[in-house]
VONU-422114 format. One record per residue (C-alpha): residue in three letters; x, y, z. Coordinates in steps of 0.25 Angstrom, whole numbers, padded with zeros to 4 digits, always signed. Layout:
BEGIN
ALAXYZ/...
END
This chain:
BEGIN
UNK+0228+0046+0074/UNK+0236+0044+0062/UNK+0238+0054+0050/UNK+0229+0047+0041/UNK+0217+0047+0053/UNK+0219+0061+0055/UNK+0221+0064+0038/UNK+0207+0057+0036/UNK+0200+0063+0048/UNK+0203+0077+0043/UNK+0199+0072+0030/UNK+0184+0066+0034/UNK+0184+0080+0041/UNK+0187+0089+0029/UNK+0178+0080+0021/UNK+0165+0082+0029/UNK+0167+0097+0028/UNK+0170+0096+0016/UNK+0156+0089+0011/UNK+0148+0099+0017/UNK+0152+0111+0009/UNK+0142+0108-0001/UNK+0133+0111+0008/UNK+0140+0125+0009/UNK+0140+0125-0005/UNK+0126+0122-0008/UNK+0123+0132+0003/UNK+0130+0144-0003/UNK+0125+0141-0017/UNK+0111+0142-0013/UNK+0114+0156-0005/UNK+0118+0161-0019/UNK+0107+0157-0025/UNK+0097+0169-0022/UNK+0110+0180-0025/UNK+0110+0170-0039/UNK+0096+0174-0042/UNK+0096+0189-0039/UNK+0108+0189-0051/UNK+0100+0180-0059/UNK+0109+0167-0059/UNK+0101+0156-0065/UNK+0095+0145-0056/UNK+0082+0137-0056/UNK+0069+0138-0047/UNK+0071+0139-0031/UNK+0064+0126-0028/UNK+0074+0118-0038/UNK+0085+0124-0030/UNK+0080+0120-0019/UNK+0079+0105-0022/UNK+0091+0103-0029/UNK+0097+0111-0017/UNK+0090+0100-0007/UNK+0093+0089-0015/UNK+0107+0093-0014/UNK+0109+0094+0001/UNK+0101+0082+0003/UNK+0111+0075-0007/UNK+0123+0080+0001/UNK+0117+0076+0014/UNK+0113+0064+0012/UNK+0128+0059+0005/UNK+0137+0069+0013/UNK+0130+0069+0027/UNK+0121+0058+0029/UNK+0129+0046+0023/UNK+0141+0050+0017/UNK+0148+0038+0012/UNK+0158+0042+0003/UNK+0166+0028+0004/UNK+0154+0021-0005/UNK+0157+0027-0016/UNK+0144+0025-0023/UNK+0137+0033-0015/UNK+0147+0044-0017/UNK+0144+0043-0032/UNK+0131+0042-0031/UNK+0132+0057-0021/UNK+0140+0064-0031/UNK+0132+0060-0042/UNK+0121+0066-0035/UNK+0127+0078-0031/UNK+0132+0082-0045/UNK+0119+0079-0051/UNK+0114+0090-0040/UNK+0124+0100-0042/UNK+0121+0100-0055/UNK+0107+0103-0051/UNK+0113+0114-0042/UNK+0120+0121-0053/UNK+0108+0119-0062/UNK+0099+0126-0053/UNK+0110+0137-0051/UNK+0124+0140-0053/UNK+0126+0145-0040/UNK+0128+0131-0037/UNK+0138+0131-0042/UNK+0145+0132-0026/UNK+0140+0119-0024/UNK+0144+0111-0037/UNK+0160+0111-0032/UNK+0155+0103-0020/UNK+0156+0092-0030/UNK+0171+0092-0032/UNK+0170+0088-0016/UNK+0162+0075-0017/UNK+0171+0069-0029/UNK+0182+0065-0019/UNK+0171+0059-0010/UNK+0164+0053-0021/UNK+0173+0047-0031/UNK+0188+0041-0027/UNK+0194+0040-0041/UNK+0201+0052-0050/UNK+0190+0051-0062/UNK+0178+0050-0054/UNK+0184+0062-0045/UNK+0186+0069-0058/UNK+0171+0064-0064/UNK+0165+0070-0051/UNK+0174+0083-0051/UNK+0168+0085-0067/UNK+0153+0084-0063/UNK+0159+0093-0051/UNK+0164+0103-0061/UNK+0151+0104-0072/UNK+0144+0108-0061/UNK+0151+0119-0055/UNK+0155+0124-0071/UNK+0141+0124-0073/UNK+0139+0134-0060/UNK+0151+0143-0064/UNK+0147+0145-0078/UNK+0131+0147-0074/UNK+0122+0135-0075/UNK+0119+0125-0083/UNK+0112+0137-0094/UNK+0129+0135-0101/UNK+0123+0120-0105/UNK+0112+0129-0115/UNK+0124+0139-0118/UNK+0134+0129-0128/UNK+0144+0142-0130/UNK+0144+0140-0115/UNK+0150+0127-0115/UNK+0165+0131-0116/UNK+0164+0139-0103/UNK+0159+0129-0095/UNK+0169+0118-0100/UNK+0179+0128-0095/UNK+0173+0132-0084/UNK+0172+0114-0079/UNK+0186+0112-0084/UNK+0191+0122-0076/UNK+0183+0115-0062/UNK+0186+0100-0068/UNK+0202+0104-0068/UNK+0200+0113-0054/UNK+0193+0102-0047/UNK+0200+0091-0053/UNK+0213+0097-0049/UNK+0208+0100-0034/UNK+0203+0085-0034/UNK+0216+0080-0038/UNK+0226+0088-0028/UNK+0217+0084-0019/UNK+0218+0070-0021/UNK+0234+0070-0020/UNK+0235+0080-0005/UNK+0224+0070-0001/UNK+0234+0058-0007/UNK+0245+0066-0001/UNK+0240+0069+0012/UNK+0237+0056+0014/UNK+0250+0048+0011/UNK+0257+0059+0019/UNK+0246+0054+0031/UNK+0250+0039+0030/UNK+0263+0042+0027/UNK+0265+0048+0042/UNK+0254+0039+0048/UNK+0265+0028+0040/UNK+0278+0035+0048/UNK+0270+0035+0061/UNK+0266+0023+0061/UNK+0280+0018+0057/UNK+0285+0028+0069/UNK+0276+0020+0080/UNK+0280+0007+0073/UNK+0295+0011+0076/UNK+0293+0015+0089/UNK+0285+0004+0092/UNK+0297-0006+0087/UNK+0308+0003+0094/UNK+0301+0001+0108/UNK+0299-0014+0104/UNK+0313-0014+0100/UNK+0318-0008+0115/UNK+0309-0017+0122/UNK+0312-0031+0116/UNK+0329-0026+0118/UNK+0326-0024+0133/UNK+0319-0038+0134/UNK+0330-0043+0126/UNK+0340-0036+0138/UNK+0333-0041+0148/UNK+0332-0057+0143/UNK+0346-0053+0139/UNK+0349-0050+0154/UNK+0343-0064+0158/UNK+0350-0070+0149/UNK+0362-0065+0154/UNK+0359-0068+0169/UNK+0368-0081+0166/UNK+0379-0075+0159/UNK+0381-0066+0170/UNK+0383-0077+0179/UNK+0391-0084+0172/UNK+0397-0070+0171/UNK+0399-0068+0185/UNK+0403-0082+0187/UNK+0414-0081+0179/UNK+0419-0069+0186/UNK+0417-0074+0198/UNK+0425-0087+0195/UNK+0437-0079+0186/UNK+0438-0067+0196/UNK+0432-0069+0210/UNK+0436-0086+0211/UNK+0450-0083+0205/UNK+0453-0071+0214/UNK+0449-0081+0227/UNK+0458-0091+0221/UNK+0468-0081+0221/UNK+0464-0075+0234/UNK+0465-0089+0240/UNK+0478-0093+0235/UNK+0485-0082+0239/UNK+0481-0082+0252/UNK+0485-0097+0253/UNK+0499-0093+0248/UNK+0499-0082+0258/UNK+0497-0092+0271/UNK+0508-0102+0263/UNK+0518-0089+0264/UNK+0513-0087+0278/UNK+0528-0087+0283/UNK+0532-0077+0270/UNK+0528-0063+0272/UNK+0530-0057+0259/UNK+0523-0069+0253/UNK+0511-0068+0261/UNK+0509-0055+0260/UNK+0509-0054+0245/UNK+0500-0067+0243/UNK+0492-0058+0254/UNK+0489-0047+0246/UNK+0488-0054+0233/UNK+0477-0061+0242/UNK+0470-0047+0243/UNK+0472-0041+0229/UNK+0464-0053+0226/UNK+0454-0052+0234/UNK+0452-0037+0230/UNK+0452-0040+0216/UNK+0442-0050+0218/UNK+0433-0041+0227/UNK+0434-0032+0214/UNK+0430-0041+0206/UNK+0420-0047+0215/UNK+0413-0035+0216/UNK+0412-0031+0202/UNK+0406-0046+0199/UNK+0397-0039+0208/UNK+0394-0025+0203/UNK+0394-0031+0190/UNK+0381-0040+0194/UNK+0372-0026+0197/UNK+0380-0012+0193/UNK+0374-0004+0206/UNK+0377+0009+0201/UNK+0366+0007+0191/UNK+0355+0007+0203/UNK+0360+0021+0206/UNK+0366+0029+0194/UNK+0363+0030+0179/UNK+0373+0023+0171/UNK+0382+0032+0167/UNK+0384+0035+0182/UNK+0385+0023+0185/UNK+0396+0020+0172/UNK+0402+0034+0179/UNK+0403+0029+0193/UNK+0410+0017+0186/UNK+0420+0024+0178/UNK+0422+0035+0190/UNK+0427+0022+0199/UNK+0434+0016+0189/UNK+0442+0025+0187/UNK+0445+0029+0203/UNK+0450+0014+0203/UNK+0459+0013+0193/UNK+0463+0027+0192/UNK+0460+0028+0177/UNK+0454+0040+0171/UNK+0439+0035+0166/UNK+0427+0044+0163/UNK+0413+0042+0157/UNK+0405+0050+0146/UNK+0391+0048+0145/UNK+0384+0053+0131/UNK+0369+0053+0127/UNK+0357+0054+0138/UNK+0358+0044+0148/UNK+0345+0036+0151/UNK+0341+0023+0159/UNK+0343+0010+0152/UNK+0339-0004+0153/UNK+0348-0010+0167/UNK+0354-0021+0157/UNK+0360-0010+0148/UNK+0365+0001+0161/UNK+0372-0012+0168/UNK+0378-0017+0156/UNK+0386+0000+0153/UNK+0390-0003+0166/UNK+0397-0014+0167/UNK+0401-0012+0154/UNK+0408+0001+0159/UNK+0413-0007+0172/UNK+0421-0020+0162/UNK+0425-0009+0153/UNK+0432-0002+0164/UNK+0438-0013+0170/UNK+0442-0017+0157/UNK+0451-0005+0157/UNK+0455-0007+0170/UNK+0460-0022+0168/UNK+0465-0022+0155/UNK+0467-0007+0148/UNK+0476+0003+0157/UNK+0470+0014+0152/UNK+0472+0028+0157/UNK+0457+0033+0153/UNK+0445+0027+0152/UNK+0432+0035+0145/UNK+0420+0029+0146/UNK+0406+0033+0137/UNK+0391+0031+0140/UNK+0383+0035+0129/UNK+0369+0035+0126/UNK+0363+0036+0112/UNK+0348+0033+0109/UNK+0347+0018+0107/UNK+0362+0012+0113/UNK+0371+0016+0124/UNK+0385+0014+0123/UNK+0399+0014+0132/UNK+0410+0017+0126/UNK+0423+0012+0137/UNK+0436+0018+0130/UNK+0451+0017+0138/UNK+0465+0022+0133/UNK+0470+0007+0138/UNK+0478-0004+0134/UNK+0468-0007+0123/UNK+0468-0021+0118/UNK+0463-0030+0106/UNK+0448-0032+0105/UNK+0450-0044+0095/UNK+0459-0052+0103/UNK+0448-0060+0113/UNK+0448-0056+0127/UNK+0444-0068+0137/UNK+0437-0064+0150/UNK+0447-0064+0159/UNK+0446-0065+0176/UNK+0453-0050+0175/UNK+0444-0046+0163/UNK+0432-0048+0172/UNK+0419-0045+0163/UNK+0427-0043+0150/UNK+0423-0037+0135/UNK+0418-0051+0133/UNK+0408-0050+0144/UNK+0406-0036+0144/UNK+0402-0039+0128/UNK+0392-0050+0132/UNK+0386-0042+0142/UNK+0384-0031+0133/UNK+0378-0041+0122/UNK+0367-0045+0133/UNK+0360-0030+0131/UNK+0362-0030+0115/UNK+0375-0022+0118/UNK+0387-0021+0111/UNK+0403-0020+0116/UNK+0413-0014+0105/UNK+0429-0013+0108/UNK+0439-0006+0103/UNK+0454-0006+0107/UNK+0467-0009+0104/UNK+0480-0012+0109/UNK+0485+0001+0117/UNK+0472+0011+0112/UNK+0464+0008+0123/UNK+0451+0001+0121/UNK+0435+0008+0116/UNK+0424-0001+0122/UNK+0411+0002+0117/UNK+0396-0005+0122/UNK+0384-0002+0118/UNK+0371-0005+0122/UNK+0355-0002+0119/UNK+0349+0009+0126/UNK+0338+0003+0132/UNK+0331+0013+0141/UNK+0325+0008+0154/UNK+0310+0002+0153/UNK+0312-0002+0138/UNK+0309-0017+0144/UNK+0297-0014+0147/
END
């Protein structure tokens, strides 16, 4: 229920206990009334008491519990009007009644709507209840009376008037306040709604995305499997050939031999990182930055070069698209440095913050120029390039900085996507 429901709920039930004071009112006048007569307060016959009295409780019932309609406001009219013309009648028969006349400062704001039929009502309000507090209608035969009662009603006009109106602006106030959160929550629910649509349409946009891609990475691994895998058979069958056409020369039969097998280790290397990098295993039983750990820890066993791996934020599940693409991102930059930087340290950094993820890849190697274009070479294996492109397929993004002799900063970054949000 929103602010406004729960504001006019309290209102409606505030309003009906509100319309049945008058009965307390009429109730308590009429108690007074035999105390009144032992003092000798003026008042008229018992039997004309008791009329108006009934009049008056059949008129409330009637307008306030049988059919109250306060939205058709001629009927309202019509109920005030009636009730002022008995609470007149009331004071007139005693001014003990006087109780019961500020009851009509209560039906103006359900009877009238404007500021000058509000204040019209609250001046009939007021004779009346002047007229009880100075004694009764006898100040009407008593002219050097006059001046009294005239203070006596400006002082209820400005009293009542003055309730009316700062009554009117809480009310104003408590309302705008009401819409004004029922406006933020709304607004809330409508971000939320857009944020969740938002992650939803990016992970259909992943995943068309990897579709999409299915044909690059063909063309991908037909490419490293005609620059690295054809070319070191070639080489492999070549030197082989020249080693049985130096059968009869030792020395040149076994070197031609053992490039032979170099070779054919390279390629093996290289054949099964084509391999690995079709479906990163350690995924299956590690969370990324375990699995970028294992990575780094064999990397650096290999090629004896000091490397280790910070993880900052709180790790969590993402989408398989994004945890594969940190992987072999890791695995290219790594053997980037190996291939190309010489560097005697290599830091890695996994980071994750509330809507991306980031790893940042940093060497103290050769370094190079990032403007001058790189081709992907048979030894660059996957390269920036391709490494940049596959980043692109997951709304990723790849920044590089290095140069000559400072080593080289590799940055990707990639939306953190948690697992599900497809769905």
């Amino acid at each position: 229920m929103s602010d406004i429901a729960r504001l006019e709920q309290w209102r409606n039930k505030v309003d009906r206990k509100l319309l049945h004071l008058p009965y307390a009112a009429l109730a308590c006048s009429v108690a007074l009334l035999p105390a009144g007569a032992a003092i000798g307060a003026p008042r008229q016959p018992w039997q004309v008491i008791a009329s108006v009295v009934a009049v008056t409780v059949a008129w409330l019932f009637y307008f306030v519990d049988l059919r109250p309609r306060w939205d058709d406001r001629r009927r309202a009219v019509v109920f005030f009007a009636g009730l002022t013309v008995l609470t007149f009648a009331l004071v007139w028969c005693s001014p003990l009644f006087g109780f019961f006349s500020w009851c009509g400062y209560l039906f103006t704001s359900f009877a009238f709507r404007t500021r000058i039929a509000q204040i019209a009502g609250n001046t009939f309000a007021a004779m009346a209840t002047a007229l009880a507090q100075v004694g009764g209608f006898w100040i009407l035969s008593a002219p050097e009376a006059w001046g009294f009662f005239g203070i006596v009603l400006l002082f209820n006009l400005v009293i009542a008037n003055s309730m009316a109106l700062l009554t009117d602006r809480i009310d104003r106030q408590t309302t705008k306040r009401a819409m004004m959160i029922d406006e933020l929550a709304e607004a809330n629910e409508k971000l939320a709604a857009v944020v969740q649509e938002n992650a939803g349409l990016h992970a259909q946009l992943l995943i068309q995305a990897r579709e999409a891609g299915v044909l690059d990475e063909r063309q991908r691994m037909a490419g490293e499997i005609h620059d690295v895998l054809a070319q070191g058979l070639t080489g492999i069958v070549t030197q082989l050939e020249a080693a049985d056409a130096a059968a009869d020369r030792s020395a040149d039969f076994r070197r031609h031999l053992d490039t032979a097998k170099r070779l054919a280790r390279d390629s093996l290397t290289e054949a099964r990182r084509s391999v690995q990098a079709l479906r990163p295993q350690t995924l299956d039983t590690a969370e990324l930055p375990e699995a970028i750990g294992e990575v780094v820890t064999a990397w650096s066993g290999l090629h004896d070069v000091s490397a280790e791996l910070i993880t900052t934020g709180t790790p969590r599940a993402l989408l398989p698209e994004i945890e594969t693409t940190l992987l072999r991102t890791a695995q290219e930059a790594l053997a980037n440095v190996a291939r190309h930087a010489a560097a005697g340290r290599v830091a890695l950094t996994l980071s994750y913050m509330e809507d991306v993820v980031t790893l940042d890849v940093r060497d103290d190697g050769a370094g190079f120029d990032p403007e001058v274009p790189r081709l992907v070479s048979a030894e660059g294996g996957y390269g920036l390039a391709a490494m940049r492109e596959r980043l692109l397929r997951i709304a990723g993004t790849l920044e590089i900085e290095s140069e000559p002799g400072t080593g080289t900063a590799l940055s990707a970054c990639v939306p953190a996507i948690p697992v599900g949000a497809a769905a």
